[in-house]
N, C-alpha and C positions, 0 to 999 in steps of 0.2 A: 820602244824598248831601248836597251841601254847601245849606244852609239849611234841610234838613228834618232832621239828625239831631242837630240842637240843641233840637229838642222832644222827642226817643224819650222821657226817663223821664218827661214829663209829659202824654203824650196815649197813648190805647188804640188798640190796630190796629182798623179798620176805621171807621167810618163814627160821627162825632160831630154833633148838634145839637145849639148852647145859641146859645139868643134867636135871632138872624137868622142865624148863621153856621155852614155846614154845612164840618164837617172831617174830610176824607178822608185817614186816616194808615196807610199802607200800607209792605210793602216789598215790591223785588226784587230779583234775582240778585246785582245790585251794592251793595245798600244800603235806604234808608229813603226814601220819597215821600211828598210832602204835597201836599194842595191842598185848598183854601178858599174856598168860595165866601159869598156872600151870598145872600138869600131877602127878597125884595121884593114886593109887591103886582103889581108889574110882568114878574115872574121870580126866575129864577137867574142869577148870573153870577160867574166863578171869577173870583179878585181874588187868590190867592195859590197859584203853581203854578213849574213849568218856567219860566227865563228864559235860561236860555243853556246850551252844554253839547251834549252829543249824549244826546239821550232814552234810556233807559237801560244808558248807561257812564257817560258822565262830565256827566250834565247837574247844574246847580244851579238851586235854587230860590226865591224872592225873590218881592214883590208886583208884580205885574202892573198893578195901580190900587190907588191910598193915597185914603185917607179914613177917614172915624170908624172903618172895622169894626177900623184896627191897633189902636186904640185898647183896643178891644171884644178881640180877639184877647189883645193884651198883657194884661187883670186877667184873661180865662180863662186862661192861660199862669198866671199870678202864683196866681190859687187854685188851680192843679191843685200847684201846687211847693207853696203851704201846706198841701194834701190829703195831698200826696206826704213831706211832712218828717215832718207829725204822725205820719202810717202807720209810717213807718222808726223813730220814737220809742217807740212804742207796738210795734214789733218787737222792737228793741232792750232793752226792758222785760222781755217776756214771753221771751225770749231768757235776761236775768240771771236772772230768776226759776225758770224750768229750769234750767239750770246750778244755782243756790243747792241747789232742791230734792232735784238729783239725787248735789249733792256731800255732803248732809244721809243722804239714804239709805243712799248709801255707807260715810258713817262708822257709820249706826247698823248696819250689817251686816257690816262688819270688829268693832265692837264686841262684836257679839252671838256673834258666832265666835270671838274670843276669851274671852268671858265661857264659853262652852259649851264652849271646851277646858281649860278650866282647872281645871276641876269633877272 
């Protein structure tokens, strides 16, 4: 749904802590859900959830209460994306490298079939 599924490829389904901020990234029938909360000496308290919309059709999602944690949210956001590029590079690698290997194989076994028909 609209403000949660702008994080999909950078958070994991279900239930994340990092430092004070607990994030709940789910989906349903309709789409992708988010919410976030904080963890305080004091409690819990969700700061980023449902803001308007009809709860699961057409709701959207958005902070509830700003302060430090968007902050704290945005470079967890920002190193899950630098987690998430390096992984895709590092796919992409071992990706050409199969390919390479397997086009290497190929030739050596069309070669070898011909070398052994020709005898």
């Amino acid at each position: 749904m609209k403000g949660a599924r702008e994080y999909r490829k950078y958070l994991k389904r279900g239930k994340t802590e990092h430092e004070s901020l607990i994030i709940e990234f789910g989906q349903h029938a309709r789409g992708d859900t988010l919410h976030i909360s904080i963890k305080t000496t004091e409690g819990i308290l969700e700061v980023y959830g449902v803001v308007g919309g009809q709860p699961g059709w057409t709701e959207s999602y958005g902070w509830l209460h700003k302060g430090p944690w968007v902050g704290d949210f945005e470079n967890y956001i920002e190193s899950r994306r630098l987690e998430v590029e390096a992984s895709e590079l590092r796919n992409q690698a071992v990706s050409k490298e199969h390919a390479k290997a397997r086009k290497e194989s190929e030739a050596r076994i069309l070669a070898a079939y011909k070398q052994e028909h020709e005898e």
